[in-house]
SEVOBA-396574 format. One line per field, with one value per residue (C-alpha): residue number from 1; residue in three letters; chain; x, y, z. Coordinates in steps of 0.001 Angstrom, whole numbers, plus 500000, padded with zeros to 6 digits. Example, Ala and Ser with C-alpha at 12.3 -4.5 7.8 and 13.67 -1.06 7.14 Angstrom:
BEGIN
num	[1,2]
residuo	[ALA,SER]
cadena	[A,A]
X	[512300,513670]
Y	[495500,498940]
Z	[507800,507140]
END
This chain:
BEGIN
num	[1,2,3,4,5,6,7,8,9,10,11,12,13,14,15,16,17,18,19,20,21,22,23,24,25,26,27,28,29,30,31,32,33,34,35,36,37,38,39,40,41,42,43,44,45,46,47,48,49,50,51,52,53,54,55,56,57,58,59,60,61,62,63,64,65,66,67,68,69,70,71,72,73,74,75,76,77,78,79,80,81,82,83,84,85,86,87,88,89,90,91,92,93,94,95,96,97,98,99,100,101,102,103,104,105,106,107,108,109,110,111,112,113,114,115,116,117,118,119,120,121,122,123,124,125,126,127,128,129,130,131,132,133,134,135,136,137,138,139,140,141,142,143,144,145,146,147,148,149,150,151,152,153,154,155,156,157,158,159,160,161,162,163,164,165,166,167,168,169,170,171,172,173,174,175,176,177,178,179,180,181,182,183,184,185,186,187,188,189,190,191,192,193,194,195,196,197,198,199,200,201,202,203,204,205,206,207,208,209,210,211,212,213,214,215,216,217,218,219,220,221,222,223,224,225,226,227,228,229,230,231,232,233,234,235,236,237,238,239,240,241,242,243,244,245,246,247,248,249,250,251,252,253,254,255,256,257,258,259,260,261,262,263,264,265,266,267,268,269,270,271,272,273,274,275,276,277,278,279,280,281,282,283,284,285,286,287,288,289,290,291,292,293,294,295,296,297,298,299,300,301,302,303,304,305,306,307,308,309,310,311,312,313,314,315,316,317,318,319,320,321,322,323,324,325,326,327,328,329,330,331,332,333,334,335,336,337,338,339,340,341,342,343,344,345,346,347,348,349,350,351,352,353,354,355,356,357,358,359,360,361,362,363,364,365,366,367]
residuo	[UNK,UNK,UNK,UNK,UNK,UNK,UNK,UNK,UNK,UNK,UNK,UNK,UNK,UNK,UNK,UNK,UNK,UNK,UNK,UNK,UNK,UNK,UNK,UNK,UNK,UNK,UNK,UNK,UNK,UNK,UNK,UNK,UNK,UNK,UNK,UNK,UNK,UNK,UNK,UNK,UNK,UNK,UNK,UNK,UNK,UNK,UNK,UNK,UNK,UNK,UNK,UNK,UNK,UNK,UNK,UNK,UNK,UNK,UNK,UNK,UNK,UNK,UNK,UNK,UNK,UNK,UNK,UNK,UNK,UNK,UNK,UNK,UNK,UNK,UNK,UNK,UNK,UNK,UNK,UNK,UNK,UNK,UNK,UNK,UNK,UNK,UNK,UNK,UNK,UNK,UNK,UNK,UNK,UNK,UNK,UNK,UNK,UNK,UNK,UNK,UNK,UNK,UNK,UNK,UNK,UNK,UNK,UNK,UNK,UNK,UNK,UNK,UNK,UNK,UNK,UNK,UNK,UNK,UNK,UNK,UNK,UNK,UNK,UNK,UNK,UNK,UNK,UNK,UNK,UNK,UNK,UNK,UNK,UNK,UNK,UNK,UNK,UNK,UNK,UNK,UNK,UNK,UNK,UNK,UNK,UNK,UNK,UNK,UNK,UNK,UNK,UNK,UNK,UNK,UNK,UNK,UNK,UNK,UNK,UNK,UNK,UNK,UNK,UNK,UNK,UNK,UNK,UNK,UNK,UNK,UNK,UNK,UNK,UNK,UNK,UNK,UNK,UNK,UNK,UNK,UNK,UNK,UNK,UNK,UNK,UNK,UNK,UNK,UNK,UNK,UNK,UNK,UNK,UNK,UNK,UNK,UNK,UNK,UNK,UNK,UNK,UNK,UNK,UNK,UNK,UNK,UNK,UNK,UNK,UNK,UNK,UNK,UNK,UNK,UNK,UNK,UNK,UNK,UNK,UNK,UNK,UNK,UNK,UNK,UNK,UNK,UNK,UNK,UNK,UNK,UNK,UNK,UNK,UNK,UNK,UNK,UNK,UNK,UNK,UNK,UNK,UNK,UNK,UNK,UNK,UNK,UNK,UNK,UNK,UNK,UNK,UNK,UNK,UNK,UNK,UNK,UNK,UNK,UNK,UNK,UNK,UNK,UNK,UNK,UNK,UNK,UNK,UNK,UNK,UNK,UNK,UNK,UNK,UNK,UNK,UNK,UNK,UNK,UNK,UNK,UNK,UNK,UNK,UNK,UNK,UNK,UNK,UNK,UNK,UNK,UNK,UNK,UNK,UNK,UNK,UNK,UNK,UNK,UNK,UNK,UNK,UNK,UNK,UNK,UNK,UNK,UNK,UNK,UNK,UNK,UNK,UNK,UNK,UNK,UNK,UNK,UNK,UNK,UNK,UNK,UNK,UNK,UNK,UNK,UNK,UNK,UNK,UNK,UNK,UNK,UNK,UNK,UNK,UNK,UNK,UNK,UNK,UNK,UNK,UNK,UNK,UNK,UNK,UNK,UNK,UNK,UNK,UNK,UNK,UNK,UNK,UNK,UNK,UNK,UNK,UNK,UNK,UNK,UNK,UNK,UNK,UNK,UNK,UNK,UNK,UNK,UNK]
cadena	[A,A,A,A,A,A,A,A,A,A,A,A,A,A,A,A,A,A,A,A,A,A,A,A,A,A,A,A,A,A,A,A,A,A,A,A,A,A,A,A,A,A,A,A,A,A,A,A,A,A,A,A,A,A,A,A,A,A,A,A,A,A,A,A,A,A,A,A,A,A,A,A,A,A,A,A,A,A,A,A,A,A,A,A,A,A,A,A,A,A,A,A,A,A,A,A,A,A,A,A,A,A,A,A,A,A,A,A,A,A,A,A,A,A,A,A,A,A,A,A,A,A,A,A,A,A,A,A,A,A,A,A,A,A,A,A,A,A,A,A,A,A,A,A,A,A,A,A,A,A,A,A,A,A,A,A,A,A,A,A,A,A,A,A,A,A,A,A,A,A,A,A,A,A,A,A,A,A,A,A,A,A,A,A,A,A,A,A,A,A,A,A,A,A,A,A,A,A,A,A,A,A,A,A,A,A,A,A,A,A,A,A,A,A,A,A,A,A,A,A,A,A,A,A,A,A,A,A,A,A,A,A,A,A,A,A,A,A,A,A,A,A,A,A,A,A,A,A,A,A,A,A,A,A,A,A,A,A,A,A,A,A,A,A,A,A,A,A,A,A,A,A,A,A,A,A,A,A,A,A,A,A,A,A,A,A,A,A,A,A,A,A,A,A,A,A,A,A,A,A,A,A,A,A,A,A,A,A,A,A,A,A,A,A,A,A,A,A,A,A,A,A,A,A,A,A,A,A,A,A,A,A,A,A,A,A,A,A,A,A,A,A,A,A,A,A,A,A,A,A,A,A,A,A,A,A,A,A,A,A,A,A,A,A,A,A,A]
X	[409628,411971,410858,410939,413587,412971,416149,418488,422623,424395,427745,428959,432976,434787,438448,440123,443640,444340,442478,439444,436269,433844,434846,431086,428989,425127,422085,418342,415757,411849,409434,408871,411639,414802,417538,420932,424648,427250,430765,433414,434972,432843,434549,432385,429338,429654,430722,427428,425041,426534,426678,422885,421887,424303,426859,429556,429551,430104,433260,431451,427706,424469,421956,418651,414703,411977,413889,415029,419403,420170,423358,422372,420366,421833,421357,418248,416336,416612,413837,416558,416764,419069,420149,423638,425705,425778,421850,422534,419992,419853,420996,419213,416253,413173,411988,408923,411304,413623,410714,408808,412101,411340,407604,408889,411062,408072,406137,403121,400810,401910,398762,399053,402617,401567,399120,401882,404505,401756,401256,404897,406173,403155,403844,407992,407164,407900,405502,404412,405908,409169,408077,409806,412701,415948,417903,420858,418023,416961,417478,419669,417508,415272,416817,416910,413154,413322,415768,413539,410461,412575,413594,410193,408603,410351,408258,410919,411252,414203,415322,419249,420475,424208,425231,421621,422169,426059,425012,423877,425894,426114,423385,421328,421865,420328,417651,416515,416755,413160,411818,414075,412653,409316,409716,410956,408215,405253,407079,406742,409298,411878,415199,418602,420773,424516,426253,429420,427255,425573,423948,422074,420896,419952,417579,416287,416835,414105,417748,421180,424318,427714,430633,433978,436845,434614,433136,429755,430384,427156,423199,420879,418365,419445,418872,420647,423621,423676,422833,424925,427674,429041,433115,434694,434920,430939,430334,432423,430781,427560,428296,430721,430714,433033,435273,436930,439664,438628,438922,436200,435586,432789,431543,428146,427004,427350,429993,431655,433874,436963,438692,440493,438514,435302,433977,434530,436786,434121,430706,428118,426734,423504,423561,422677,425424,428118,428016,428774,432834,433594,436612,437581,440109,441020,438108,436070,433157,431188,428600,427126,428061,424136,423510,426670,425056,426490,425879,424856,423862,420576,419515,420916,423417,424302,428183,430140,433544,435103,437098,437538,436248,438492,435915,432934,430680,427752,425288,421602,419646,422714,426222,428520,431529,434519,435795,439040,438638,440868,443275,441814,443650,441633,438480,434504,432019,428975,425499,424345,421210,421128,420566,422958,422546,425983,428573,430831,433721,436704,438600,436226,435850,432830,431245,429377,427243,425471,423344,423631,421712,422915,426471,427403,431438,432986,436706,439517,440747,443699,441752]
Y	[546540,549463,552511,554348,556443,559647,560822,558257,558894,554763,554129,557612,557997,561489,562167,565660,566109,562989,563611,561311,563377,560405,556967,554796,557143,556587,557839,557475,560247,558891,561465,564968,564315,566262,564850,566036,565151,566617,567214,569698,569761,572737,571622,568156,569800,572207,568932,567238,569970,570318,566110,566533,569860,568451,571082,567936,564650,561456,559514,556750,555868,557025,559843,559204,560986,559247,555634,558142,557912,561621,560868,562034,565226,569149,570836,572831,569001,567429,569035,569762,573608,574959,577366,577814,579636,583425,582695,583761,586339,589171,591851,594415,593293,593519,590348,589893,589964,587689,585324,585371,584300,580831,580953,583378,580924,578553,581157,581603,584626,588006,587707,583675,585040,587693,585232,583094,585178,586712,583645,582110,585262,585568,581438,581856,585280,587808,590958,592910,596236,593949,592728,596178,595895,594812,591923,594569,596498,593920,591761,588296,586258,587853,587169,583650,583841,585267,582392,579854,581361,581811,577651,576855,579090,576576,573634,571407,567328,567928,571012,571078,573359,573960,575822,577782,579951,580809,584512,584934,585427,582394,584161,584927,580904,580301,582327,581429,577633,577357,579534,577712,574183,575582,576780,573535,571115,573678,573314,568962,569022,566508,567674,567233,569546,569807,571398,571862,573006,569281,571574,573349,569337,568274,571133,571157,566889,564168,562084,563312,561458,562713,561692,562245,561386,560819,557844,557816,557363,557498,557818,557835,560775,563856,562358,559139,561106,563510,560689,557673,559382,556639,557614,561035,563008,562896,563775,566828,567772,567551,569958,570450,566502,565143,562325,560464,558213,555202,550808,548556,545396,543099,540115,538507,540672,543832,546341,548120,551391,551950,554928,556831,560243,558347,557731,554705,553956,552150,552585,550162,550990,550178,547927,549525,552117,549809,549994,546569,546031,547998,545705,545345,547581,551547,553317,556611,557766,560411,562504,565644,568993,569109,565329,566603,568159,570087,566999,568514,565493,565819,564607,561332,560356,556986,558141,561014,562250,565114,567789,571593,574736,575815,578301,579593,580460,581950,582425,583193,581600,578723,578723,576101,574771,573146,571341,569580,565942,564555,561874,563946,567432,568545,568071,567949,570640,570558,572926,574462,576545,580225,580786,578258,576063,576874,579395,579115,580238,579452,576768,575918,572409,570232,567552,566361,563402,562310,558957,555980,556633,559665,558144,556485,554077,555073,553146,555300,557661,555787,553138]
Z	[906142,905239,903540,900540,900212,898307,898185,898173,897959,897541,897761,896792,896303,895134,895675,895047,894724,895779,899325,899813,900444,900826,900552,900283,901436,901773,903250,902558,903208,903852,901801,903645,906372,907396,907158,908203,907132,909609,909002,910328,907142,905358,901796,901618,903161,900174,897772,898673,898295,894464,894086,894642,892801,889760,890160,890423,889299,891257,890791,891759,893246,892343,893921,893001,894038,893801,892274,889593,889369,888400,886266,883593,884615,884420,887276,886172,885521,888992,891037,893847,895111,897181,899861,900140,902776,901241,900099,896322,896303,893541,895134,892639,892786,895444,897769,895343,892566,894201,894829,891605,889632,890067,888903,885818,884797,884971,882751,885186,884231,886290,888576,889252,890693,892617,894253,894821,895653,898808,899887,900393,901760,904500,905070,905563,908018,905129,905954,902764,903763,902915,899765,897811,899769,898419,900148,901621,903125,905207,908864,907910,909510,906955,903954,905196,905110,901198,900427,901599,900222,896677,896814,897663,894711,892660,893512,894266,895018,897174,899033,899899,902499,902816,906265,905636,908701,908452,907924,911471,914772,917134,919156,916290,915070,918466,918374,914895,915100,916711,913978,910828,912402,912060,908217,907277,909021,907091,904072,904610,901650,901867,902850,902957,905659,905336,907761,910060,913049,914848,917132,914334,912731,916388,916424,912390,911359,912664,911362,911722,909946,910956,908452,909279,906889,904063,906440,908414,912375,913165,911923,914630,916115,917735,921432,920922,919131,922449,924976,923273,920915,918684,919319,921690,917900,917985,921535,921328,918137,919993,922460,925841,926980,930057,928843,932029,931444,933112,932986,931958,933210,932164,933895,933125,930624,933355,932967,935994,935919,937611,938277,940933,940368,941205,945130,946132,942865,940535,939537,937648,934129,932702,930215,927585,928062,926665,922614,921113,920706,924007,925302,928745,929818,928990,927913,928372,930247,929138,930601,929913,931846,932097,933729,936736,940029,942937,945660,949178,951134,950263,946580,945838,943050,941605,941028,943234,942492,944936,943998,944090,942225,939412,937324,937441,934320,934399,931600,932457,934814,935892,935978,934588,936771,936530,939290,939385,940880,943114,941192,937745,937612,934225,936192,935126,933544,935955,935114,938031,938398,939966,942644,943647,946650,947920,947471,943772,945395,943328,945900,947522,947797,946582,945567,942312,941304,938206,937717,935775,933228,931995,931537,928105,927849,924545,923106,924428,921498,920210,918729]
END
């Protein structure tokens, strides 16, 4: 039996100056979950943020909460609250003020938002020495916390986030992500996540969808997008990912690999590495920098390829190589913890291996 959607977005269409922005579009969200649309294109993450808060109408579709279609309703009348980019908060006024706006608007008595205010600030990690502050006074991961107590003072169905953590550094993204994912599964509010960053929804979504050219490529979970990408544009979205050019051949339902980089020139893939339509004949191979080992004769690999040292990276406690592989010039990304078990001499030459299960065949990129 499927479930309830909450949130529901069917068959949305919206074109802008003649460029199509989604073309059929849909996605359900179960009650309480996160759910996460990913695009590179930061112009429809901000286009279905307002679809959903009733900033912009559909051309065509329907977005409904709770078997309710939202047509019809203003923005103020959908019980959908967001977070945008640049957080929208009042700069002249203090974090309690910035939080109690929603409950004024609701008219509660001064004390029942005081009460309130306490509480959602202590729940998003808002200490009261900060509640006098004003927003420019204050840490951005900070006025993250404010935003997100502020949407959630407003009691709503829905909670939209649009790029919620652009304010931050990369490092500070990082850093916040475990903290964010917390937030979000106290709050148990259902939620939609729009963002450019699939790094950030593998972290925050329990679903991710990633839509590309107004088109979904793939909805699945965050492991089986990073493990089993549905295309090359999705793997690379979902982080550094080796792509070998190699052949597929089929035969009995099992697929085998060929390709002059590997040892021995072919490999065998599981079977449920080959995504339905996979044809024999030029494809791709990916696998992720952190599935590719140094090989030393000692642990033992399903697939070898042999090559040399072109770069070494280091960044805390391992290093990532590349290492050019003989008959494959542009070479492979290998993780390799520190201390290393050999020397990362640049030139030197060496050997990596990864396993069969940690290898996924995608359609070569001109189809």
């Amino acid at each position: 039996m499927t479930e309830t959607a909450h949130l529901e977005l069917r068959d949305l269409r919206f074109s802008e100056r003649g460029t199509i922005l989604l073309d059929g579009y849909s996605v359900r969200v179960s009650a309480g979950m996160v759910q996460a649309v990913v695009s590179p294109d930061t112009r429809l993450c901000q286009l279905i943020a307002n679809l959903v808060a009733g900033f912009e109408r559909v051309h065509h579709g329907q977005i409904e909460i709770g078997g309710r279609d939202l047509s019809l309703r203003g923005p103020g009348r959908r019980g959908v609250m967001t977070i945008r980019p640049d957080l929208a908060l009042f700069p002249d006024m203090s974090v309690f003020a910035n939080i109690a706006f929603p409950l004024e608007q609701q008219r509660h008595g001064a004390a029942e938002i005081r009460r309130r205010v306490e509480r959602l600030a202590a729940e998003a990690g808002i200490g009261s020495e900060h509640l006098e502050k004003k927003p420019g006074d204050m840490a951005p991961d900070m006025c993250i916390r404010v935003a997100l107590a502020r949407a959630l003072a407003g009691e709503p169905q829905v909670l939209v986030l649009e790029r919620p953590l652009h304010i931050l550094t990369i490092a500070g993204r990082l850093g916040f992500l475990p903290e964010m994912r917390r937030l979000l599964r106290q709050s148990r509010i259902t939620t939609l996540l729009v963002t450019d960053d699939l790094q950030e929804a593998m972290v925050l979504a329990d679903s991710l969808s990633v839509v590309i050219g107004g088109r979904e490529l793939q909805n699945d979970s965050a492991e089986a997008i990073f493990k089993r990408p549905a295309n090359a544009t999705v793997a690379r979205l979902a982080g550094a990912c080796n792509l070998l050019p190699v052949r597929a051949a089929t035969l009995a339902g099992q697929t085998t690999i060929h390709g002059a980089m590997l040892q021995g020139g072919a490999a065998l893939l599981p079977r449920d590495r080959t995504p339905i339509g996979i044809e024999d004949g030029p494809a791709l191979l990916a696998v992720r920098p952190e599935a590719v080992r140094l090989f030393l004769g000692i642990r033992r690999f399903d697939v070898l390829a042999d090559g040399i040292i072109a770069d070494v990276m280091p960044h805390g406690s391992s290093a990532q190589i590349r290492v050019t592989l003989d008959q494959y010039p542009q070479g492979m990304l290998a993780d390799v913890p520190l201390p290393a078990p050999m020397p990362l001499e640049i030139g030197r030459r060496a050997t990596v291996g990864w396993n069969r299960g940690d290898m996924h065949l995608l359609a070569p990129e001109n189809n």
